[in-house]
N, C-alpha and C positions, 0 to 999 in steps of 0.2 A: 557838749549839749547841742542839739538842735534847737532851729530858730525859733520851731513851737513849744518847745520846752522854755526856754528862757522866755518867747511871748507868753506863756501858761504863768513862769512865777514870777514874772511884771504884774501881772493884773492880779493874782495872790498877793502880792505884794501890796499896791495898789488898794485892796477890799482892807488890809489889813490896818493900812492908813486910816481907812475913814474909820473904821471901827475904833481904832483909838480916838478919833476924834469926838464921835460920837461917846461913847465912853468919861473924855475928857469933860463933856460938855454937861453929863449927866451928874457927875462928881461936881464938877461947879455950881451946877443950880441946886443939888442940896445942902453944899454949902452956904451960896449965898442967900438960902434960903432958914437956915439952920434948924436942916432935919435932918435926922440920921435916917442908915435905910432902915433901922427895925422900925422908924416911925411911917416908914413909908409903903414900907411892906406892910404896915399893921392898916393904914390909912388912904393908900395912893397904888393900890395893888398893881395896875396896873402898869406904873410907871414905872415900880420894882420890879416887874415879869419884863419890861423891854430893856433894862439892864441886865438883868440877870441871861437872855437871850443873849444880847450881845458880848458878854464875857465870855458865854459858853460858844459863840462864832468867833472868837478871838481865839479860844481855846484849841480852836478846831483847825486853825489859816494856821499857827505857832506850829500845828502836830506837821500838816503837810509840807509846810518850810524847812521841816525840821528845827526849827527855834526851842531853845529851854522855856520852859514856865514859869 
């Protein structure tokens, strides 16, 4: 691999990170919130549309990695 390739799947790597994080953080607060997401989708639309994006950018960083789902 070249140096830009491997700089390429650092910073994939790197995006994928925060995504979990962000993810992780989403999953926290409807828990400590205790709402599920159909209640949140039914009531907090938007908040279930920026999860539901970031699964699907998680989805996307896992394909180019090559990682399982």
């Amino acid at each position: 691999m070249t140096s830009s390739v491997i700089e390429d799947r650092d910073k994939l790597i790197s995006e994928y990170e925060k995504l979990i994080d962000r993810l992780e953080k989403a999953e926290k607060w409807a828990s400590d919130n205790n709402y599920a997401w159909e209640f949140v989708k039914a009531h907090k639309y938007k908040i279930w549309h920026e999860r539901d994006n970031i699964i699907k950018e998680i989805e996307f960083v896992r394909e180019l990695l090559g990682l399982p789902n």
